[in-house]
N, C-alpha and C positions, 0 to 999 in steps of 0.2 A: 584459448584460455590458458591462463596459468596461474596453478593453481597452489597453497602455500600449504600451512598445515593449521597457520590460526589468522585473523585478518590482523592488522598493524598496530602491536603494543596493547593485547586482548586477545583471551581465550574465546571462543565460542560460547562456552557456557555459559560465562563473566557477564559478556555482553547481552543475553538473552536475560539472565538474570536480573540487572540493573534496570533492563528494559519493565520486567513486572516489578521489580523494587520502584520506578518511577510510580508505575500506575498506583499501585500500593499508596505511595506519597500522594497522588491526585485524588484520590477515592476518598482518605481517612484524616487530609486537610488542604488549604488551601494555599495557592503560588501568591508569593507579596508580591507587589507590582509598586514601585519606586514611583512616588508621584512625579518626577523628575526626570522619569523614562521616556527616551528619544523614541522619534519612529525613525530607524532605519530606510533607506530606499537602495534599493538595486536596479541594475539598468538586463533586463536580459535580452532575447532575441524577438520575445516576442510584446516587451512592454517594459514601464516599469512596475516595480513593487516597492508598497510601503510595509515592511513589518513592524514588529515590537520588541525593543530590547527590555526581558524581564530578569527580576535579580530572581534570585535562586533562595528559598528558603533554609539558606548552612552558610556558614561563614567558613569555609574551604572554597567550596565553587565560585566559578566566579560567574558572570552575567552571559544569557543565551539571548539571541537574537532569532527571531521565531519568525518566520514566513509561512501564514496558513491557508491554506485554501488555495492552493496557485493550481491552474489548469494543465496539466500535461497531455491531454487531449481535448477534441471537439466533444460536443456532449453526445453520445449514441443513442440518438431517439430518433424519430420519424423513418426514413428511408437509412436511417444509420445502423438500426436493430439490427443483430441478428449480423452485425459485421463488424471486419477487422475497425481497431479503432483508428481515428487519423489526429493530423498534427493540429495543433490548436489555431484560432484564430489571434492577431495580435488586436492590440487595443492599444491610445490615442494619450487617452488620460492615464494618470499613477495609480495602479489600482491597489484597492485596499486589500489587505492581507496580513489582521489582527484577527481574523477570526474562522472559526473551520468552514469549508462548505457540508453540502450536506455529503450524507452513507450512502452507499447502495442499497436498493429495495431490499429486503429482510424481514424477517418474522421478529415485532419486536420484542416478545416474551420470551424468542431464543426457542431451540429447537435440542441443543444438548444436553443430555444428563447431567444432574450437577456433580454427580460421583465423577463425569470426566474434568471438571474444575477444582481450582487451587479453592481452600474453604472462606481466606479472603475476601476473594471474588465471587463468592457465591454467597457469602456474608456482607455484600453491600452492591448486589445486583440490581437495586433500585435505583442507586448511584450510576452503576456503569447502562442501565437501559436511556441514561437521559443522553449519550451518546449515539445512539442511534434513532433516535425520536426525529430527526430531518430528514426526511429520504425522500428522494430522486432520482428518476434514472439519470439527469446529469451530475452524476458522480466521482468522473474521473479527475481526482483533484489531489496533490499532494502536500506534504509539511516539510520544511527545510526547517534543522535547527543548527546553529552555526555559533561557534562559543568567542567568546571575545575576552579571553582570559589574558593574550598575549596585545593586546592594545591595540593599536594604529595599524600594525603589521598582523593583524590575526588571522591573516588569509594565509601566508606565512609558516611555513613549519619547517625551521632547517635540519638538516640531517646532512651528517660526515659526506664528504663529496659531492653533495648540491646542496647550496644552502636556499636556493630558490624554489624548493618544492612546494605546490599548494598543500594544502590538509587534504587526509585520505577522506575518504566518503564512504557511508554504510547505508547501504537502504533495507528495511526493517519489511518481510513482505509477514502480514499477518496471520494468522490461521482463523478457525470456523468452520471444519467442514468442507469447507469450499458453497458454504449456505448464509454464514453471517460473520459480522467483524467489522470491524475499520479501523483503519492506522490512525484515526482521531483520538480512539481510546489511548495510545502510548506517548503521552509527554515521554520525548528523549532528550528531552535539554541535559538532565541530570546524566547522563549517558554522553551527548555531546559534550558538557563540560570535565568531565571526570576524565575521560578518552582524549580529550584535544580532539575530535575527529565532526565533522559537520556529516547529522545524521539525519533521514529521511523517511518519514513514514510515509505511504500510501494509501488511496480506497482502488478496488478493483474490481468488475462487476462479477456478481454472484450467483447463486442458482441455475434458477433457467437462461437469464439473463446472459449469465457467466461461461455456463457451461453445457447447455443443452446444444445436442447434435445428432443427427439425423444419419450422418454418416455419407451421403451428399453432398451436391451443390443446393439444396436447400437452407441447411444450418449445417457447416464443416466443425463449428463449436469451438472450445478454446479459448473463448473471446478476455475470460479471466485472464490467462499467460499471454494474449497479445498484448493487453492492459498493461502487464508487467514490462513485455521487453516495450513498446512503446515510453513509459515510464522509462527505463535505462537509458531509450535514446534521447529520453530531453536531458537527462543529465549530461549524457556528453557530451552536450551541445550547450547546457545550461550551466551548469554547475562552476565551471571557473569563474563565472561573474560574482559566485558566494563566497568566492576565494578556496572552491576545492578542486583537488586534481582528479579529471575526469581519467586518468590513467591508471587510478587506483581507486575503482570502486568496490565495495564487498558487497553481494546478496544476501541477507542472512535471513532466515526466521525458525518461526515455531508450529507444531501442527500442521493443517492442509499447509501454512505460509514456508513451512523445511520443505516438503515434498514440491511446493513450486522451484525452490529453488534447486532441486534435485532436476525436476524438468527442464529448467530452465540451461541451465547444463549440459543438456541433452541435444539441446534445439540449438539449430545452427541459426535460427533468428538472432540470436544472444553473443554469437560469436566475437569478440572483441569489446563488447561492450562492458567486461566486467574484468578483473584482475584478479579478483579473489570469491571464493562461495566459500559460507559456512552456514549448517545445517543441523536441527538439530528437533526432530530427531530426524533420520530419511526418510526418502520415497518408498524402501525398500523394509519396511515399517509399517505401512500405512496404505489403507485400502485404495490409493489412487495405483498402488499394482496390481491391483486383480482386472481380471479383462471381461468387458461387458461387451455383448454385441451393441452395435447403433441401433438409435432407432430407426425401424421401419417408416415410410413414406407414402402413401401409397392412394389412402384415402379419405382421414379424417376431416373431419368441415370444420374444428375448431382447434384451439390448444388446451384441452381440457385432463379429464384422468384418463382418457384414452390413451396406447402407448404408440398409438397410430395420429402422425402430422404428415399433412400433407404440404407443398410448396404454396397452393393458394390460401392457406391456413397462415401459413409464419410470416408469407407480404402480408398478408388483412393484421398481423398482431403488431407487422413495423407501425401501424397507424391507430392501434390502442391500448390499453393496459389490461393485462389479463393477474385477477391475484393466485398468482400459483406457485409453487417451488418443485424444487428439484434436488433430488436425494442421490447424488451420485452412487453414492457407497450401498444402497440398497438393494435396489431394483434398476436404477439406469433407465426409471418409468418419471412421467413429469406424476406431479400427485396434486390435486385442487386441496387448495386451503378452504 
């Protein structure tokens, strides 16, 4: 990894900033959308995509091209639970991508205090809950927003001694807890277009889903940050077809989404994958450093508020739905809803 002190032409703050000034903009009014507005298509590795080129409500910015809902992995359900995530399937036909897929399972009322939110967002939380109102555990899905300010050539970004450089790339990893969230919630057009930079928001699985781990080959856990680096590796692989340079990608976020990218840092899964982290606030901040023992194994019959799972427990739950969450930061106990 190598690592800078801010990502390309943006402070760290700037950018986290602009990212809730976007939301701010979503919540309190709405995106025009040019009757006259192309669908985009890109060709990637594993199919094509039709996106939406929308205009931007300011006459500064210019037009963002939005690719929503694209798969960066298989959906993690049946014999998929409870494991690393894998690479997606391709598909035949152009598929559609004007509109988000769905969130990760969650609690839809939200589980955080609102003294830990901006007033905002806690002033139009009926608004931001209609973004999480689709949930599936096929969630792993992401947003490309790609700005087309510089024309024909917008893939294009020259810079003194190459003038053939793609645009840098930012991927937006969200916070929650590590309980709830989605990268649906952060239009970054306003952010891609301001930056010049083609920015990516994410969903990653959550709670128990996410992060529940036994400490075993039962459930090893994690499965949120494999979610992520697997996300990095479809950019590396993907990303040039949007016209960005997989050589300069940034991690950035906010909340539990700074501490993953702190992790993520860490983990030699990630190694090469990234150019640049920023963060904000740390992992060294924030209760994913305190150390919980795993959970015991040993003998439960189900996934319930026991803090005991057993190996024949978590096969029988690759094959159902159980409603429950998981409070990292508490107890390191699952807890029935």
């Amino acid at each position: 990894l190598h690592f800078h002190d801010n990502p390309p032409g943006l402070k760290d703050t700037h950018a986290i900033t602009l990212l809730w000034l976007a939301l701010w903009i979503t919540l309190s009014s709405c995106q025009r959308i040019d009757p006259g507005s192309k669908y985009p298509t890109v060709t990637t590795n594993y199919g094509k995509l039709r996106g939406i080129k929308k205009e931007l409500n300011n006459e500064i910015l210019g037009p963002v091209e939005q690719y929503l809902g694209v798969p960066y992995a298989t959906a993690p359900i049946g014999d998929r639970r409870f494991q690393p995530p894998e690479a997606p399937g391709s598909w035949q036909e152009v598929r559609n991508a004007t509109q988000f897929a769905p969130v990760c399972p969650q609690n839809v009322h939200g589980v955080l205090p609102e003294i830990m939110l901006p007033v905002w967002f806690t002033d139009n939380l009926d608004v931001a809950a209609t973004y999480i109102q689709n949930q599936s555990e096929d969630c792993l899905y992401l947003n490309v927003y790609v700005p087309t300010e510089d024309g024909e050539n917008g893939g294009k970004m020259e810079r003194e001694g190459d003038e053939n450089r793609y645009k840098p790339v930012m991927l937006f990893i969200h916070g929650g807890s590590y309980m709830e969230g989605t990268g649906n919630m952060f239009d970054a057009s306003v952010l891609a277009a301001y930056g010049n930079v083609i920015v990516v928001t994410m969903n990653y699985r959550l709670g128990v889903l996410g992060f529940l781990s036994t400490g075993d080959q039962s459930a090893k856990g994690n499965y949120g940050l494999l979610d992520q680096i697997q996300a990095l590796r479809w950019l590396n692989e993907n990303i040039g077809h949007f016209g960005g340079d997989p050589e300069r990608i940034t991690i950035f976020g906010s909340g539990a989404g700074a501490s993953c990218v702190n992790l993520l840092i860490l983990s030699h899964h990630s190694e090469g994958k990234t150019s640049v982290c920023a963060c904000v606030p740390t992992v060294f901040c924030c209760i994913a450093r305190q150390k919980r023992p795993p959970l015991p194994a040993p003998s439960s019959s189900s996934l319930s508020s026991s803090p005991n799972i057993s190996p024949t427990a978590l096969n029988c739950q690759s094959h159902q739905v159980s409603h429950v969450s998981f409070y990292p930061g508490e107890t390191n106990h699952v807890i029935s809803l």
